[in-house]
N, CA, C and O atoms as a GROMACS GRO file, in nm:
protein
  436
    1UNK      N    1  -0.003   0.976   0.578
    1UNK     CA    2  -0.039   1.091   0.658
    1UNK      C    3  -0.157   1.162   0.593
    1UNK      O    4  -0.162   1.180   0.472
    2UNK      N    5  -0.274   1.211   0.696
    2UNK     CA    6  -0.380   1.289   0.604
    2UNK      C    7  -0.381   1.428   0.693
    2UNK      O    8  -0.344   1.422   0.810
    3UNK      N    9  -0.416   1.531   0.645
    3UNK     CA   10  -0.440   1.628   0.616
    3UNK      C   11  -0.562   1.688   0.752
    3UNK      O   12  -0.682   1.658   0.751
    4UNK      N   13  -0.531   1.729   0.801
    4UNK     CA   14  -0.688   1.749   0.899
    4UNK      C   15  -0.680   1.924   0.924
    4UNK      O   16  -0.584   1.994   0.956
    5UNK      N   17  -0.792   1.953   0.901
    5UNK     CA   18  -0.859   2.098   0.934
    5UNK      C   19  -0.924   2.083   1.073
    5UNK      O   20  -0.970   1.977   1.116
    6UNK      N   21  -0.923   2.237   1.158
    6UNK     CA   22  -0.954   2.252   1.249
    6UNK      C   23  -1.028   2.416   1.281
    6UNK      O   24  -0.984   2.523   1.238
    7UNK      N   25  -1.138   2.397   1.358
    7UNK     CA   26  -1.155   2.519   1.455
    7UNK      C   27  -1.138   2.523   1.624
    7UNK      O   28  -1.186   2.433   1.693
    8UNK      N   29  -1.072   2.626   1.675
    8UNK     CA   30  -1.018   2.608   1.832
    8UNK      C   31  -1.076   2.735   1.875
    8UNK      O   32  -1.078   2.850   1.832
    9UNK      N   33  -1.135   2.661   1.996
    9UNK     CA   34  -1.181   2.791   2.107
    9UNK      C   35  -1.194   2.726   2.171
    9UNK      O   36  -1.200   2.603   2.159
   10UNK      N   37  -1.206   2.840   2.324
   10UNK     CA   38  -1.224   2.794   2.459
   10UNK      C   39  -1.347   2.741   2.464
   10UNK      O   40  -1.448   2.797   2.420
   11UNK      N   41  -1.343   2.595   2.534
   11UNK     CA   42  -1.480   2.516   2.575
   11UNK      C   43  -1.557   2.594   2.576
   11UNK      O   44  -1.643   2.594   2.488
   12UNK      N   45  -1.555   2.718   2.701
   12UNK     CA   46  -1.643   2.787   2.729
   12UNK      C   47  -1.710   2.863   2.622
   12UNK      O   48  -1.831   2.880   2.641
   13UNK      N   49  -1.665   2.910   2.521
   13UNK     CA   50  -1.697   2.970   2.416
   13UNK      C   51  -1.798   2.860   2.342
   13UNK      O   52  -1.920   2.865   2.335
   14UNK      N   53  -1.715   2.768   2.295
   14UNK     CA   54  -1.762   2.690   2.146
   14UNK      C   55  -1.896   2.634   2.235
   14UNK      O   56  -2.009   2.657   2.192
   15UNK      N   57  -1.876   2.558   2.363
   15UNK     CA   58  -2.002   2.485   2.426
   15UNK      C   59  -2.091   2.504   2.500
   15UNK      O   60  -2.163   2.414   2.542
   16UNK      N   61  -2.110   2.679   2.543
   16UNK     CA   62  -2.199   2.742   2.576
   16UNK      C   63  -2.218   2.863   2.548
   16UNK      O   64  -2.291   2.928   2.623
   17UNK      N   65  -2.156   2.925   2.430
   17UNK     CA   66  -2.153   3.059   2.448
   17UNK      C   67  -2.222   3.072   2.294
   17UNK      O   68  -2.308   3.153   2.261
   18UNK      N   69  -2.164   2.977   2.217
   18UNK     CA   70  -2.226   2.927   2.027
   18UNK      C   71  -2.325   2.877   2.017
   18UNK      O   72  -2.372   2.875   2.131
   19UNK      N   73  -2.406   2.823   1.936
   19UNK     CA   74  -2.485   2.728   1.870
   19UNK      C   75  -2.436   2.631   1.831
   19UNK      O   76  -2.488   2.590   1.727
   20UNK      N   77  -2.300   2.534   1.894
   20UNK     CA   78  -2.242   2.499   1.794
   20UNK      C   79  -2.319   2.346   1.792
   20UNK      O   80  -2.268   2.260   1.720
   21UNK      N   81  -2.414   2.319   1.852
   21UNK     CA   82  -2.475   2.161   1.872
   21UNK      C   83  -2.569   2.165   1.743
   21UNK      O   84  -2.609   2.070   1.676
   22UNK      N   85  -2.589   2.275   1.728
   22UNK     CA   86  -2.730   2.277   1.616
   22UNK      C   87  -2.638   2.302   1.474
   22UNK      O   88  -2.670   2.266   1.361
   23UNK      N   89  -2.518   2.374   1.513
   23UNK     CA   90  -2.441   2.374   1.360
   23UNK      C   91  -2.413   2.248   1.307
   23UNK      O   92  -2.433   2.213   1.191
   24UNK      N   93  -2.343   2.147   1.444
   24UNK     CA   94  -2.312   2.005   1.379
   24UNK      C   95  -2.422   1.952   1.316
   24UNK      O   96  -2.435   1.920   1.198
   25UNK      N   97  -2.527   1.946   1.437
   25UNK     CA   98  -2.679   1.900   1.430
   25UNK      C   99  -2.693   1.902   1.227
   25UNK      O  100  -2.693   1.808   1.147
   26UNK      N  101  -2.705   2.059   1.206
   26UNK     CA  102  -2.703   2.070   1.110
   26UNK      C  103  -2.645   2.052   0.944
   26UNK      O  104  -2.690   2.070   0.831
   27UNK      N  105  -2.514   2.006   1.006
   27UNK     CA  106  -2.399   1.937   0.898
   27UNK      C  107  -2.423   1.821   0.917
   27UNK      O  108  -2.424   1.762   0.809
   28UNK      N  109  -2.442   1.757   0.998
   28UNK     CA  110  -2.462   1.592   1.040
   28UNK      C  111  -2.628   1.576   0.956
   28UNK      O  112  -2.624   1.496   0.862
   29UNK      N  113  -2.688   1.605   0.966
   29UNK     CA  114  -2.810   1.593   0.864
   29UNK      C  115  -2.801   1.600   0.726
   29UNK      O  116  -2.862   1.533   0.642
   30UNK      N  117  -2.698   1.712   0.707
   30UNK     CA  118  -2.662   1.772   0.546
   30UNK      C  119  -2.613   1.623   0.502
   30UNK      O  120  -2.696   1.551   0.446
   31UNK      N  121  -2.480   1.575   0.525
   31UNK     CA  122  -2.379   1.447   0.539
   31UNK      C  123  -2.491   1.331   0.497
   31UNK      O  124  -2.488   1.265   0.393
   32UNK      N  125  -2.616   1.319   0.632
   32UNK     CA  126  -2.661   1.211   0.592
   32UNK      C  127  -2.770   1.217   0.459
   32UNK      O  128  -2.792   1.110   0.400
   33UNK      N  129  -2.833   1.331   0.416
   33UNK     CA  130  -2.920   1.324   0.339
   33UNK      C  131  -2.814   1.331   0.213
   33UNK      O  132  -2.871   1.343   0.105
   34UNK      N  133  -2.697   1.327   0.207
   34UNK     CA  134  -2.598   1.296   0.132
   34UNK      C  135  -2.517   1.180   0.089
   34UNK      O  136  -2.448   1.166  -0.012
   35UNK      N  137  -2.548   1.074   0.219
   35UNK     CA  138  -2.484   0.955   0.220
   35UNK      C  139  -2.343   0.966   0.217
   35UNK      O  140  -2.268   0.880   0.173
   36UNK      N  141  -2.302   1.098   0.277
   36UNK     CA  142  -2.169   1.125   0.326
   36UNK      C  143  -2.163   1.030   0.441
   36UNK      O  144  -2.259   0.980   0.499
   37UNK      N  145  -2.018   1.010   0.469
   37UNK     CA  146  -2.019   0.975   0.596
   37UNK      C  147  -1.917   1.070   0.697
   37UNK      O  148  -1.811   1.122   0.662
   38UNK      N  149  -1.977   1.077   0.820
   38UNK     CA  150  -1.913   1.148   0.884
   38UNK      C  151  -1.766   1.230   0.912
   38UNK      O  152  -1.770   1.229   1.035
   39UNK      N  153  -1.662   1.287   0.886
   39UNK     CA  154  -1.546   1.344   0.883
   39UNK      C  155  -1.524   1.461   0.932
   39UNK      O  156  -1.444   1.546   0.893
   40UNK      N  157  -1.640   1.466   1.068
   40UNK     CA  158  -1.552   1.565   1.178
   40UNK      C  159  -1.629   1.558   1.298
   40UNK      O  160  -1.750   1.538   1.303
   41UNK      N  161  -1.546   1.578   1.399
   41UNK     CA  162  -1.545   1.501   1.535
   41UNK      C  163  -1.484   1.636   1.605
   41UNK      O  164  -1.383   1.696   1.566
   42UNK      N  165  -1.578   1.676   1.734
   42UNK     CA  166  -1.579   1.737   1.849
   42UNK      C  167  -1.468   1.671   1.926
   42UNK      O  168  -1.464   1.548   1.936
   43UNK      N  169  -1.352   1.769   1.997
   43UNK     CA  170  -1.253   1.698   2.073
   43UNK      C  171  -1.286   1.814   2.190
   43UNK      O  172  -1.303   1.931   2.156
   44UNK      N  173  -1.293   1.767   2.355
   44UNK     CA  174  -1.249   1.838   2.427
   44UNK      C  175  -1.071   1.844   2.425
   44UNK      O  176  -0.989   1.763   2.383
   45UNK      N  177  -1.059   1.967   2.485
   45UNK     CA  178  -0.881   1.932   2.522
   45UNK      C  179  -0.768   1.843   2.421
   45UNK      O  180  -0.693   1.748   2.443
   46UNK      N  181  -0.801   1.936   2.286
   46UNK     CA  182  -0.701   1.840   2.221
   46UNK      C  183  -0.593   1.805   2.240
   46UNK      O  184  -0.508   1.870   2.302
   47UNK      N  185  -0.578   1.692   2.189
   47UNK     CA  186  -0.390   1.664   2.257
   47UNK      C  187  -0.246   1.737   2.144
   47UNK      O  188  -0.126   1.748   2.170
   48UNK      N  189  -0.328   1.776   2.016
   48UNK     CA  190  -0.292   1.831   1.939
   48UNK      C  191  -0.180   1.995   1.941
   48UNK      O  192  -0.075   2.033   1.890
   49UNK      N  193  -0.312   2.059   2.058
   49UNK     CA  194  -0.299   2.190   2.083
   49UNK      C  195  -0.095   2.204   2.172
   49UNK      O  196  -0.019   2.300   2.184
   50UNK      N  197  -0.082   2.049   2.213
   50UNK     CA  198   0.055   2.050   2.274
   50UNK      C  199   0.213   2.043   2.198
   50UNK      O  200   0.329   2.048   2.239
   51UNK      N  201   0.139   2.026   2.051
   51UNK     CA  202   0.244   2.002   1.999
   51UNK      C  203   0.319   2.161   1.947
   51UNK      O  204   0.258   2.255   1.898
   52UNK      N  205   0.469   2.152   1.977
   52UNK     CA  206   0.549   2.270   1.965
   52UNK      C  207   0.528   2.324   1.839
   52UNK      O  208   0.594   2.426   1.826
   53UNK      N  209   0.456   2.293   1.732
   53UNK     CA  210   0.411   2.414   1.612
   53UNK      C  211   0.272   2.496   1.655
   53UNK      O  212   0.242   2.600   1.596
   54UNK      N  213   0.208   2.454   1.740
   54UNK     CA  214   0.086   2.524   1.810
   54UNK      C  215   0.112   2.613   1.928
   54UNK      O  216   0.016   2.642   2.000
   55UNK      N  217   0.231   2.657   1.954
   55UNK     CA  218   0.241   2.688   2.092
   55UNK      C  219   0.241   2.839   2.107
   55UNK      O  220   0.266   2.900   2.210
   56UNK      N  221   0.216   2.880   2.011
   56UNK     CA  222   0.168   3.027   1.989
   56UNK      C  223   0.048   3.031   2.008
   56UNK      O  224   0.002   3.103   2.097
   57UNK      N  225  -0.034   2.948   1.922
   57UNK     CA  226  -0.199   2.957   1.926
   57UNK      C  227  -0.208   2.886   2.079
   57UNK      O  228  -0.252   2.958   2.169
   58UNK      N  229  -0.180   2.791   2.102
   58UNK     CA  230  -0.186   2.751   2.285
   58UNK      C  231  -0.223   2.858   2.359
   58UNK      O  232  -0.326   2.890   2.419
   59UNK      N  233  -0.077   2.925   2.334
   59UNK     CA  234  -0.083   3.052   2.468
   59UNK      C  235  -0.194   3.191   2.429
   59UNK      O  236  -0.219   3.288   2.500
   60UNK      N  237  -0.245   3.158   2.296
   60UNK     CA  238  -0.356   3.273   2.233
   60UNK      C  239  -0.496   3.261   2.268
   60UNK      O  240  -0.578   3.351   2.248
   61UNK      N  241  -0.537   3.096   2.347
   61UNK     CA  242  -0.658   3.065   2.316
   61UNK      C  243  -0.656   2.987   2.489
   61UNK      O  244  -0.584   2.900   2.539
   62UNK      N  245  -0.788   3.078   2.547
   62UNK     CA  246  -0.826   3.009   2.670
   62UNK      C  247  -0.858   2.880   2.709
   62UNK      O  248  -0.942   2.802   2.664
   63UNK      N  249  -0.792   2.871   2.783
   63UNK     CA  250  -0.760   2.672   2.840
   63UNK      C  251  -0.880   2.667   2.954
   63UNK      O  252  -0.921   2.760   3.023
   64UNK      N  253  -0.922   2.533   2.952
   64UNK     CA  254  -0.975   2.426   2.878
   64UNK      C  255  -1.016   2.461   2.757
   64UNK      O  256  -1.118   2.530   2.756
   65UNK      N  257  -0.954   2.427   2.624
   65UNK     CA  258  -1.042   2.435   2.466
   65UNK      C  259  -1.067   2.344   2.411
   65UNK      O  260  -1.057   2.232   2.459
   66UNK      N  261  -1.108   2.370   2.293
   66UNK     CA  262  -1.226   2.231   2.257
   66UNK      C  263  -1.189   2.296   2.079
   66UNK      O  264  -1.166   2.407   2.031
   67UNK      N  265  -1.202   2.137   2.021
   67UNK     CA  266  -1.173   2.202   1.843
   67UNK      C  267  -1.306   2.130   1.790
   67UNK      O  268  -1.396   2.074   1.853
   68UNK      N  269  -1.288   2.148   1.669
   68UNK     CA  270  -1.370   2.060   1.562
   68UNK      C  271  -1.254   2.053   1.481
   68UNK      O  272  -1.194   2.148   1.429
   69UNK      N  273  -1.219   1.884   1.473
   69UNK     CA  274  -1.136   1.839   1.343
   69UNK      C  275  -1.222   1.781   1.272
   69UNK      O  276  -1.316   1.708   1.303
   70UNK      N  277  -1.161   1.839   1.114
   70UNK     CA  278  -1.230   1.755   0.992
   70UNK      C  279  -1.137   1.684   0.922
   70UNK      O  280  -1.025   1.671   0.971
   71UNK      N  281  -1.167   1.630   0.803
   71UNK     CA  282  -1.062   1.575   0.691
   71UNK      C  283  -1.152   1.655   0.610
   71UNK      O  284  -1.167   1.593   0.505
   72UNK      N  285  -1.208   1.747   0.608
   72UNK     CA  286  -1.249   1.822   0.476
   72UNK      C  287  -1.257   1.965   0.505
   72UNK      O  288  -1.345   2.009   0.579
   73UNK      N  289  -1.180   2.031   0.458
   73UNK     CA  290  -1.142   2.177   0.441
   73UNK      C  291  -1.273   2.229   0.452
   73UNK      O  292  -1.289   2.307   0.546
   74UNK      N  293  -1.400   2.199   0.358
   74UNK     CA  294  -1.496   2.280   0.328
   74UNK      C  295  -1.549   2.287   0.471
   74UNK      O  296  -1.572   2.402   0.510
   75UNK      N  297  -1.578   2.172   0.571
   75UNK     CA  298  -1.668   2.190   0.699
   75UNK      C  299  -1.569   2.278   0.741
   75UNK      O  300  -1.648   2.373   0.748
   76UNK      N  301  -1.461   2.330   0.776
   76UNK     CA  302  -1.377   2.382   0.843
   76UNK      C  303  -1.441   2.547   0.791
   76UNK      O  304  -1.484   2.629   0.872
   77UNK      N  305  -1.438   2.560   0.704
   77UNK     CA  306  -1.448   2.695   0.655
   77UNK      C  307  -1.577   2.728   0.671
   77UNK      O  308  -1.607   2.809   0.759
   78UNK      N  309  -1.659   2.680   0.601
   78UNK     CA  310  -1.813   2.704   0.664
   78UNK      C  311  -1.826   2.712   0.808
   78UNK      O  312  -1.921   2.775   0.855
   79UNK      N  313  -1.733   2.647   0.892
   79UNK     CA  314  -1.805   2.649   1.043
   79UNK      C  315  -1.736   2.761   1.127
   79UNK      O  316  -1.768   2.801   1.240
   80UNK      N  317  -1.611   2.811   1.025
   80UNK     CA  318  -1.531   2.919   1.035
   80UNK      C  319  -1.589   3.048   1.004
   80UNK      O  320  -1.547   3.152   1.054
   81UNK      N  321  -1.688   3.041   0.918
   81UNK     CA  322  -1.773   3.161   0.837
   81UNK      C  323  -1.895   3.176   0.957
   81UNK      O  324  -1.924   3.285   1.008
   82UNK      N  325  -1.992   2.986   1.010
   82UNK     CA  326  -2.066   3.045   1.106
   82UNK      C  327  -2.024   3.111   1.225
   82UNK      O  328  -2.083   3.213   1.260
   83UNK      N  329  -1.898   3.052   1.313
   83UNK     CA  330  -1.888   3.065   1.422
   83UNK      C  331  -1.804   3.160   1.418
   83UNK      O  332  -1.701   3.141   1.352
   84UNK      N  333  -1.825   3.302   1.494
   84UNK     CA  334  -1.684   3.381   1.493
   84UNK      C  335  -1.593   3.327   1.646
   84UNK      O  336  -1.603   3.228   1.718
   85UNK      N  337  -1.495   3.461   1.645
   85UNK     CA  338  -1.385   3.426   1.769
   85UNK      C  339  -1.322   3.253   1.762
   85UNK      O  340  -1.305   3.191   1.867
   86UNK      N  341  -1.293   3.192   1.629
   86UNK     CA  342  -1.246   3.091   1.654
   86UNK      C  343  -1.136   3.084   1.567
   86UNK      O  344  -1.138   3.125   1.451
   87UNK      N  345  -1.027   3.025   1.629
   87UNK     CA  346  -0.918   3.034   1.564
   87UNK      C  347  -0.939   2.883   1.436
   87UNK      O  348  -0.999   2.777   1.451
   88UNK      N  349  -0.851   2.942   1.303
   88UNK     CA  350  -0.881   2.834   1.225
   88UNK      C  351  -0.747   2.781   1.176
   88UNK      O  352  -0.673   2.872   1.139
   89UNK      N  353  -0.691   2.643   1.165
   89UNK     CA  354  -0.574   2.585   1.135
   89UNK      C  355  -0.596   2.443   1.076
   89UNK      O  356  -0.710   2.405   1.048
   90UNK      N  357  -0.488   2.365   1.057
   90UNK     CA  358  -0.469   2.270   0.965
   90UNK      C  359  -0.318   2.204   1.022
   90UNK      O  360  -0.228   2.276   1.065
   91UNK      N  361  -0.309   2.056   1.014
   91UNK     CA  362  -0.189   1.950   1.055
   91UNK      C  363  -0.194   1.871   0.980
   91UNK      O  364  -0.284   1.870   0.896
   92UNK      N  365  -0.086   1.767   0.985
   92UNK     CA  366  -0.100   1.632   0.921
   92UNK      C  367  -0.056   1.530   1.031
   92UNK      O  368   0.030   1.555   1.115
   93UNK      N  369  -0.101   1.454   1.025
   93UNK     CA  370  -0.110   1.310   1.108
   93UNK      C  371  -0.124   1.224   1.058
   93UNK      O  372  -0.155   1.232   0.939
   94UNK      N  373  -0.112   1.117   1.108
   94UNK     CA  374  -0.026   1.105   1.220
   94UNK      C  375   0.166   1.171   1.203
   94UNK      O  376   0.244   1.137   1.113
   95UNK      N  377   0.191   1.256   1.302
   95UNK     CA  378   0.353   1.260   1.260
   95UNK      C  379   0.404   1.251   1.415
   95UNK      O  380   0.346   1.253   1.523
   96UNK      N  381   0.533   1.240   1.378
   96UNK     CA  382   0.603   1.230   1.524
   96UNK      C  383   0.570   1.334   1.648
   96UNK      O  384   0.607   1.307   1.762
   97UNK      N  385   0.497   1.454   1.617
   97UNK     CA  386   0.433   1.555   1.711
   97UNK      C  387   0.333   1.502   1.776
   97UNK      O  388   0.320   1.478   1.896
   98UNK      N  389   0.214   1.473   1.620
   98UNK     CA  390   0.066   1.441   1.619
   98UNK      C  391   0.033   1.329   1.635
   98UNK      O  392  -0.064   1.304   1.564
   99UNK      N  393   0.070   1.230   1.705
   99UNK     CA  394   0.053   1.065   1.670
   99UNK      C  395  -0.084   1.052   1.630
   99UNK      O  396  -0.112   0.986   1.530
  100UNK      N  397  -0.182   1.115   1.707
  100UNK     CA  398  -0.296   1.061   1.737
  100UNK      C  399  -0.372   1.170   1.692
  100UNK      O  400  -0.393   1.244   1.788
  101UNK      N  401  -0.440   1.227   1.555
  101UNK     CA  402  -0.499   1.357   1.553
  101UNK      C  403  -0.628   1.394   1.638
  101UNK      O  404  -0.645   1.509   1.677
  102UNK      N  405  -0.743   1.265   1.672
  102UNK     CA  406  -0.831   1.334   1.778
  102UNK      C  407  -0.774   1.260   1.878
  102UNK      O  408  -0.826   1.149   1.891
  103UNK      N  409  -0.707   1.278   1.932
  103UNK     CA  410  -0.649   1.267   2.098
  103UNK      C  411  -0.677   1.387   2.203
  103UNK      O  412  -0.649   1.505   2.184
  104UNK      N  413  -0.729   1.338   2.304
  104UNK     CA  414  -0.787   1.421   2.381
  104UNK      C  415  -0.745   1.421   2.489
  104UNK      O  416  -0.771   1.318   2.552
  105UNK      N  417  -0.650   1.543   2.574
  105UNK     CA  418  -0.611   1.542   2.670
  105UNK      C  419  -0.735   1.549   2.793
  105UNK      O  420  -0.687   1.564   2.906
  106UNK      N  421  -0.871   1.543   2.789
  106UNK     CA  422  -0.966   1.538   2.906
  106UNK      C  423  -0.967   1.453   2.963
  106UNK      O  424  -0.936   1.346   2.910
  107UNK      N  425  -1.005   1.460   3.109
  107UNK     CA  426  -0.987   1.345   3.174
  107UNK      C  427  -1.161   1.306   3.207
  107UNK      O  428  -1.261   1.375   3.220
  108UNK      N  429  -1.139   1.190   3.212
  108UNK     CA  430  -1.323   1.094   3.210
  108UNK      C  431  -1.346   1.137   3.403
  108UNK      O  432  -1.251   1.124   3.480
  109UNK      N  433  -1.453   1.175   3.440
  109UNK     CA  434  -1.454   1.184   3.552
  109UNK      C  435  -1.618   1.119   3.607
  109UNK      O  436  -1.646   1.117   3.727
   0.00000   0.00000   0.00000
């Protein structure tokens, strides 16, 4: 099981209301002039947000939402420090809740 960090807000917020294309933009450059490799991924509609330890933050945070999961605490917090109004949390997965940590309840249209 690993460890995953998160930021949650409403789509509407994080994907038009933030900068948040130029923040990744901007960590995704950091990463590569690092020879990091990538460890966090844009989810619409997590499938996460359904599991019964979230169901407080669910009903706290406007639906359709959208997260950024990491496996590294630090992007979480920095993107927590840039972006305000976003809720910030942490799971482990895969577990019998979480099977799938970026699972995305959106539908392809």
């Amino acid at each position: 099981m690993a460890k995953y960090y998160f930021v949650l807000a409403s789509q509407r917020f994080l994907l038009e209301e933030e900068p948040l294309e130029e923040v990744l933009r901007e960590r995704t450059c950091d990463y590569k002039d690092k020879g990091k490799e990538i460890d966090f991924w844009l989810v619409k509609d997590p499938a996460f947000i359904e599991s019964p330890e979230f169901a407080e933050l669910k009903a706290k945070c406007p639906q359709p939402c959208a997260a950024v999961i990491s496996l590294d605490r630090d992007v979480i917090v920095w993107l927590k420090l840039r972006l305000q109004y976003v809720a910030k949390g942490e799971f482990e997965a895969p577990s019998s809740t979480i099977p799938d940590p970026l699972a995305s309840l959106a539908t392809v249209s």
